[in-house]
C-alpha positions as CSV (number, residue, x, y, z in Angstrom):
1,X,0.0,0.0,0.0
2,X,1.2,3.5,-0.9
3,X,0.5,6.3,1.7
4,X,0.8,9.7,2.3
5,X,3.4,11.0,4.9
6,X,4.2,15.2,4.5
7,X,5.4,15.3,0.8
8,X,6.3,11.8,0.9
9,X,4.7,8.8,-0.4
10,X,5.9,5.5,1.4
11,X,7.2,3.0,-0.9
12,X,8.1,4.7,-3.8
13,X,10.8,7.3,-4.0
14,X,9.4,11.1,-5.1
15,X,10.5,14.7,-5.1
16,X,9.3,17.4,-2.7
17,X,6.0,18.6,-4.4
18,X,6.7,21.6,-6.4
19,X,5.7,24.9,-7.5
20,X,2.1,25.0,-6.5
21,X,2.9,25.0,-3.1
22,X,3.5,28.5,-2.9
23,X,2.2,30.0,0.5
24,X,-1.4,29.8,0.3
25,X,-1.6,28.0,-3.4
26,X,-4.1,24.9,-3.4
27,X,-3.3,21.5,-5.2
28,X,-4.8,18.6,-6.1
29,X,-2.5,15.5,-7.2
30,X,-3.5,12.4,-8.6
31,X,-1.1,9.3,-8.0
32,X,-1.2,5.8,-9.7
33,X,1.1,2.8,-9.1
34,X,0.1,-0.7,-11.1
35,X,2.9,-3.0,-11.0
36,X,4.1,-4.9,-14.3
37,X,1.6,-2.5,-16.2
38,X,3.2,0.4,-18.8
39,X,3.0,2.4,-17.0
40,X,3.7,1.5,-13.5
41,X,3.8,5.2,-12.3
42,X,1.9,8.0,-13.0
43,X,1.5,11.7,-11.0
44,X,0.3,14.5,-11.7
45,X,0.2,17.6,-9.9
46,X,-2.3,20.9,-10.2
47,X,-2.1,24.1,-9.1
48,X,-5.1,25.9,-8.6
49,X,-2.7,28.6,-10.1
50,X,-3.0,27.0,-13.1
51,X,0.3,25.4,-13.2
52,X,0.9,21.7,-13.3
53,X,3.6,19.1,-13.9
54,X,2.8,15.3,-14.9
55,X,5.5,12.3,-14.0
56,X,4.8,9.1,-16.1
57,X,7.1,6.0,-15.8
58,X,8.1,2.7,-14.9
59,X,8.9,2.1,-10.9
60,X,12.2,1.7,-11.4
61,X,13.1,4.7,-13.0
62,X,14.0,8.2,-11.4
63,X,11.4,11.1,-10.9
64,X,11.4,13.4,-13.8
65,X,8.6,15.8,-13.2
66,X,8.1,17.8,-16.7
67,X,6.1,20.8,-16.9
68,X,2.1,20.2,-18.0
69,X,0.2,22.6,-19.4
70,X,-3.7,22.7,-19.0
71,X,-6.2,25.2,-19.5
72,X,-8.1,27.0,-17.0
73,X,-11.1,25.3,-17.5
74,X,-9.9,22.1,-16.7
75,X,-8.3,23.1,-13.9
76,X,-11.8,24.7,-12.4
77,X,-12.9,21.7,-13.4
78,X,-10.6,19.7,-11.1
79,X,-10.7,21.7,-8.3
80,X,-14.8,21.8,-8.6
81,X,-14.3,18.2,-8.1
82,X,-12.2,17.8,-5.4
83,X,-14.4,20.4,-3.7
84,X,-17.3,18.2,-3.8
85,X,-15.5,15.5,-2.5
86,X,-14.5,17.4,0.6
87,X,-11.4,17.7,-0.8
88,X,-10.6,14.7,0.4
89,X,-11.6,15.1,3.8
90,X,-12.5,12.2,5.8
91,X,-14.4,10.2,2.9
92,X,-13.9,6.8,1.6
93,X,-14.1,5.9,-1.9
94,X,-13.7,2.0,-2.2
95,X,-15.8,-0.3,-3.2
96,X,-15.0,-3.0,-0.4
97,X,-15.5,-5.7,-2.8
98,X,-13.2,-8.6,-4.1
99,X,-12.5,-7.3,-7.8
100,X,-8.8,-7.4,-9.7
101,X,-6.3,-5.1,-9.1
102,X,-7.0,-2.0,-11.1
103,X,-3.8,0.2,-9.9
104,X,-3.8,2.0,-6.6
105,X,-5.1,5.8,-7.0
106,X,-4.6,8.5,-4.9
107,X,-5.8,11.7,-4.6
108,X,-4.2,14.5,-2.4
109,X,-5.2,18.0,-1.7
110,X,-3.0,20.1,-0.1
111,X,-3.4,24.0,1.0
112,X,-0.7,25.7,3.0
113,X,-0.8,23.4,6.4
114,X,-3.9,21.9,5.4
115,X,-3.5,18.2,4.0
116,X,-5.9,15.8,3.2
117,X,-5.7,12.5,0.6
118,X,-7.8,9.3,-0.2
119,X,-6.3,5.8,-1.8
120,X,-8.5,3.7,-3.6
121,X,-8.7,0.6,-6.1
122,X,-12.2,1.1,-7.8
123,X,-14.8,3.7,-6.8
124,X,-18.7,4.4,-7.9
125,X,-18.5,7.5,-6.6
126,X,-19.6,10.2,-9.8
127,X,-17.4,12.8,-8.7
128,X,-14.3,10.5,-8.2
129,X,-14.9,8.7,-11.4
130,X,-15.3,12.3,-13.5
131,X,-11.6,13.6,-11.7
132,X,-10.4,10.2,-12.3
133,X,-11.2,10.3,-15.5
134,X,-9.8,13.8,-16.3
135,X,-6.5,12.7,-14.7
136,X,-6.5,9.4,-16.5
137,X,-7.2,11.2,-19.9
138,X,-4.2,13.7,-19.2
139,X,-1.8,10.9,-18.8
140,X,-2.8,9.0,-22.0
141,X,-2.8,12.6,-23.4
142,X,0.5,13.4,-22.6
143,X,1.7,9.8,-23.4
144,X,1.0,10.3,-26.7
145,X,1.8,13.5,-27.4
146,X,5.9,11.8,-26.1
147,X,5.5,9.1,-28.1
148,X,4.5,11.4,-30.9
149,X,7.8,13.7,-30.3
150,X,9.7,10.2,-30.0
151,X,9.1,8.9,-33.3
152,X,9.4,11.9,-35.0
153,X,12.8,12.4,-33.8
154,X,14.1,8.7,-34.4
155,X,11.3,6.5,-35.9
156,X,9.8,8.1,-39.1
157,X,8.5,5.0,-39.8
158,X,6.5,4.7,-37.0
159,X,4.8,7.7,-36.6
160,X,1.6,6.8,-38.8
161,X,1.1,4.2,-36.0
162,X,1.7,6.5,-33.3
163,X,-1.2,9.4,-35.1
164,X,-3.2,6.3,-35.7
165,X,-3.5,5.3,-31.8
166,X,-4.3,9.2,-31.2
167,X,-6.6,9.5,-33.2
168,X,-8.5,6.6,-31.7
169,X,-8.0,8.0,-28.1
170,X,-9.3,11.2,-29.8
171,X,-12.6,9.5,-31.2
172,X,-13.2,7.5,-28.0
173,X,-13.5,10.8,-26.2
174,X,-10.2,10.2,-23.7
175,X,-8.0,13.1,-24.5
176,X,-9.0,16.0,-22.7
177,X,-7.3,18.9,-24.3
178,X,-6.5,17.5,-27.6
179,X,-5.7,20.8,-28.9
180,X,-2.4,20.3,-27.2
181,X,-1.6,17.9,-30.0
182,X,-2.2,20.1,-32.5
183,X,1.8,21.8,-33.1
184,X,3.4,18.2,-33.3
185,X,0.4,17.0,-35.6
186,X,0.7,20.3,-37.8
187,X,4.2,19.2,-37.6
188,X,4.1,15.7,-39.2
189,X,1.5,17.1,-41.9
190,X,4.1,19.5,-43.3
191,X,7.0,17.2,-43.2
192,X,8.1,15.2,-46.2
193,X,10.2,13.2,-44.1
194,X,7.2,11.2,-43.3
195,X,5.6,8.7,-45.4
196,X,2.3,10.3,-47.1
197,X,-0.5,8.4,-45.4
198,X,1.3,9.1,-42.1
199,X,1.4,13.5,-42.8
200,X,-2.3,12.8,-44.5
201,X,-3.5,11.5,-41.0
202,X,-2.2,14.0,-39.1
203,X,-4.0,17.0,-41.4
204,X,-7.1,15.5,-40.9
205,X,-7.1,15.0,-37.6
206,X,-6.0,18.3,-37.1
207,X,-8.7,19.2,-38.9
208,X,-11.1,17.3,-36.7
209,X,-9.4,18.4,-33.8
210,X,-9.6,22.0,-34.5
211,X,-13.3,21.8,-35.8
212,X,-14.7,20.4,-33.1
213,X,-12.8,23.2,-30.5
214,X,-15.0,25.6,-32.5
């Protein structure tokens, strides 16, 4: 089990939480560990300020907390949520029934001296299941958008496959900002580097992308 102690978790090695933690700035962090999954480790931090930073990787790797940018909306949005959940406060959000192992998820709040969190396997609570959902869909979000950058950089080949698999997350509703995709997939639509049907997929689902944030 994972637990909160001051800015640590026990059992898994972090960095003291960062910018957001300004004198009387709120947070909200999201934490999930699933061993022997891809990924094993996934946090991400909100500042009601509007800044954020997102850690995705395997266990046994170091902490490399990159910068995350979200809109304001979204961040509302979060903060909304964890306010109807008491932020935190005292509740209990498992299920208490045998099902598999889904990854333990955490959620944290955190305001000046004021700390509250809850751990979890599965939930029916609406409220969690919305915020899990938004931080779930930033992490596949962001995924992408590295593996994206990856294979540009050193697998041409590859990167129909990689705009292929976001566009699916894109129809299936998952990525919640996916205008954040749009430089790197404006990117591979004017590059000749890439193989045609690759640059084709990208335009149009730039296209799709951009008609639908209308």
């Amino acid at each position: 089990m994972v637990v909160f102690l001051g800015a640590v978790f026990l059992g898994v090695a972090v960095l003291p939480l960062t910018p957001g933690n300004a004198a009387g700035a709120a947070t909200v962090t999201f934490r999930k560990v699933f061993r022997q999954s891809s990924p094993e480790f996934v946090e991400i931090q909100v500042s009601d300020s509007g800044t954020a930073t997102c850690d995705i990787r395997q266990l046994d790797d170091d902490a490399s907390p990159q910068p995350l940018e979200i809109g304001a909306p979204l961040v509302r949005r979060i903060f909304e949520l964890s306010a109807k959940l008491h932020n935190f406060d005292g509740i209990d959000l498992e299920l208490h029934r045998r099902i598999a192992n889904l990854g333990e998820k955490t959620f944290r709040y955190e305001r000046d001296a004021e700390t509250h969190s809850v751990t979890f396997n599965f939930t029916l609570d609406d409220s969690a299941r919305q915020l899990l959902d938004i931080f779930e869909g930033l992490s596949r979000q962001q995924s992408d958008l590295a593996e994206l950058r990856r294979t540009m950089r050193y697998d041409r080949l590859g990167v129909n496959d990689v705009v292929r698999q976001i566009e699916a997350d894109y129809e299936h509703g998952l990525l919640p900002e996916p205008d954040r995709l749009l430089p790197a997939l404006d990117q591979v639509a004017a590059d000749e580097h890439f193989i045609d049907i690759a640059r084709q997929r990208a335009r149009a689902l730039a296209a799709r992308i951009r008609s639908s944030s209308r």
